[in-house]
N, C-alpha and C positions, 0 to 999 in steps of 0.2 A: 504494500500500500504506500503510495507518493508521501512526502511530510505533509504539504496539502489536503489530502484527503483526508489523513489521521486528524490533523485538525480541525476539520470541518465534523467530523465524528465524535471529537473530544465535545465540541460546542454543542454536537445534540444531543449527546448524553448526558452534557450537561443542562441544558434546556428544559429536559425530560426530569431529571433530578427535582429541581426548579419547582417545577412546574405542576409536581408531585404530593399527593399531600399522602402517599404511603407507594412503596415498593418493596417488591418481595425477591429475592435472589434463586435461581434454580440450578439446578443443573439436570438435562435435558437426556443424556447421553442411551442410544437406543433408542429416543422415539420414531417413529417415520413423520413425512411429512405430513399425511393424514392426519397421525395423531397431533400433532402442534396445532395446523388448522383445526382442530374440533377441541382442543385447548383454546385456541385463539378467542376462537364462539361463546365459549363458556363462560367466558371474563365476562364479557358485554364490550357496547361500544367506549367505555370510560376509561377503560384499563387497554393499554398498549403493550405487547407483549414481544417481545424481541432479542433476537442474539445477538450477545457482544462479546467484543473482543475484550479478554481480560485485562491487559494494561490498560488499554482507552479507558476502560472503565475505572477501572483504580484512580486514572488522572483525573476523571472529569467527578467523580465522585467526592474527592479530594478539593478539587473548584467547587462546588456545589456546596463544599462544608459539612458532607454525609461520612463518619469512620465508623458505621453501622457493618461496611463489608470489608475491612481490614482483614487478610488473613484466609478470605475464605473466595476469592475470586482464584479456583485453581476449575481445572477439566473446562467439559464445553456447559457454558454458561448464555443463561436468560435472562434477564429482566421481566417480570410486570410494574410498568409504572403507573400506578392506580392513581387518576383524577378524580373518581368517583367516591361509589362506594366502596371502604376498604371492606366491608364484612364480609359483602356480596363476592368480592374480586378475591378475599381469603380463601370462603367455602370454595368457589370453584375450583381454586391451586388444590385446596386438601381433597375436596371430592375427585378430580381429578387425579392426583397421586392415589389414592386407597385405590381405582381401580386400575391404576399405571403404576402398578412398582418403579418402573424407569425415572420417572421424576421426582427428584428429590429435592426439596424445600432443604437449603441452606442456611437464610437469613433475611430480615427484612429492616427497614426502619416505619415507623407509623407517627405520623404529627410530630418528626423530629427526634422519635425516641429508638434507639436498638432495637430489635426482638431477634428472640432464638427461633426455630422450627418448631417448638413447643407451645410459645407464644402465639406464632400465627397462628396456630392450631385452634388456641384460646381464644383467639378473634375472628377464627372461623365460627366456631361454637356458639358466640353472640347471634341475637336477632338483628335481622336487620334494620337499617336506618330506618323504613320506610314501616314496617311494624313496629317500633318501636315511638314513632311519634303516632301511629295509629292508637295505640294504647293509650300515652298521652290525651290526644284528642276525646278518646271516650269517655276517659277517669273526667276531662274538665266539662263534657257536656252531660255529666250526669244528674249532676242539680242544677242543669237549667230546663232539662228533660223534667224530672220529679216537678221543679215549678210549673213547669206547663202544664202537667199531666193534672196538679192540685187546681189550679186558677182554671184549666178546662171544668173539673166536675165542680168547682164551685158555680163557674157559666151554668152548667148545664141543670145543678139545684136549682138557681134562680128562675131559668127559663118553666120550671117545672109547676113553679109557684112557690116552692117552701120557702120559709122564712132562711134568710141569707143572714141574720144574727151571729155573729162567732163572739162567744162570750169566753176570755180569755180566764185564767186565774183570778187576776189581779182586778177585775171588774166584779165578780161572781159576788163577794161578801159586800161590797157599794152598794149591788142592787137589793139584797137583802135589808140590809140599812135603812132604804128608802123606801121601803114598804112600808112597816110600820108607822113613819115619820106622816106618810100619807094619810094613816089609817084615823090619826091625832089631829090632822087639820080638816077633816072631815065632817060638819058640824050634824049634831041625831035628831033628828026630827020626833 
């Protein structure tokens, strides 16, 4: 490869790095092409998935301010540079290797931090992003649901005719009070 070209390779690994808010390290060795492309698939369109060359990488890695793959850029090596979802782009690599022995998860960085193969493991295992604000969502609409659901059947008493009175605790012994007081201004004939 020209010094040129190397360079231009150094810049888009480093780019990719960048531009990254998780990447996972592999090593690929015995896949066919097949299997990469239906790897490729599986990531989604967020996660970029690609061979490099080990020194490039070590440089541009190095530029990028990543020592999450110190030590471990050795054999024929991948990258996933996940834009996306990391959880979604984890489960793929690990689902993907359980049924590829051939692929072996190395090491990754996530939001800046190392991880071992164990790790991504553990953030493969997470739910993902998109469940996981779904849950959110339900837990905060759930009393404003019960409010609707109470303010509907109080509508629907009213509409019925019943008295729409709600006599709280704190009112209960008042009215009592004012019974008798009535009963005293009352004059008997």
């Amino acid at each position: 490869m020209a010094t040129s070209q190397k360079e231009i390779s150094v810049e888009e690994i480093t780019a990719d790095f960048k531009e990254s808010s998780a990447a996972v390290l592999t090593e690929y060795r015995g896949l066919t092409v097949a299997q990469l492309k239906t790897l490729r698939r599986s990531l989604g369109a967020d996660t970029k998935y690609t061979v490099v060359k080990n020194t490039l990488t070590g440089i541009a890695a190095k530029a990028a301010g990543i020592d999450a793959f110190d030590g471990q850029l050795t054999g024929p090596t991948a990258i996933a540079f996940i834009k996306g979802d990391a959880v979604a782009a984890a489960k793929g690599l690990t689902d993907f290797a359980k049924d590829n022995d051939k692929l072996i998860i190395k090491a990754g960085f996530f939001e800046g931090q190392a991880m071992d193969a164990a790790e991504i493991a553990a953030l493969a295992a997470l739910e993902s992003r998109e469940l996981q604000l779904a849950r959110v969502a339900g837990v905060l609409q759930a009393p404003a649901s019960a409010a609707a659901r109470i303010i509907d059947a109080l509508r629907l008493k009213l509409e019925e005719g019943a008295p729409a009175a709600v006599e709280t605790p704190a009112e209960a012994p008042a009215a009592e009070e004012a019974a008798p007081a009535a009963e005293e201004a009352t004059p008997e004939a």
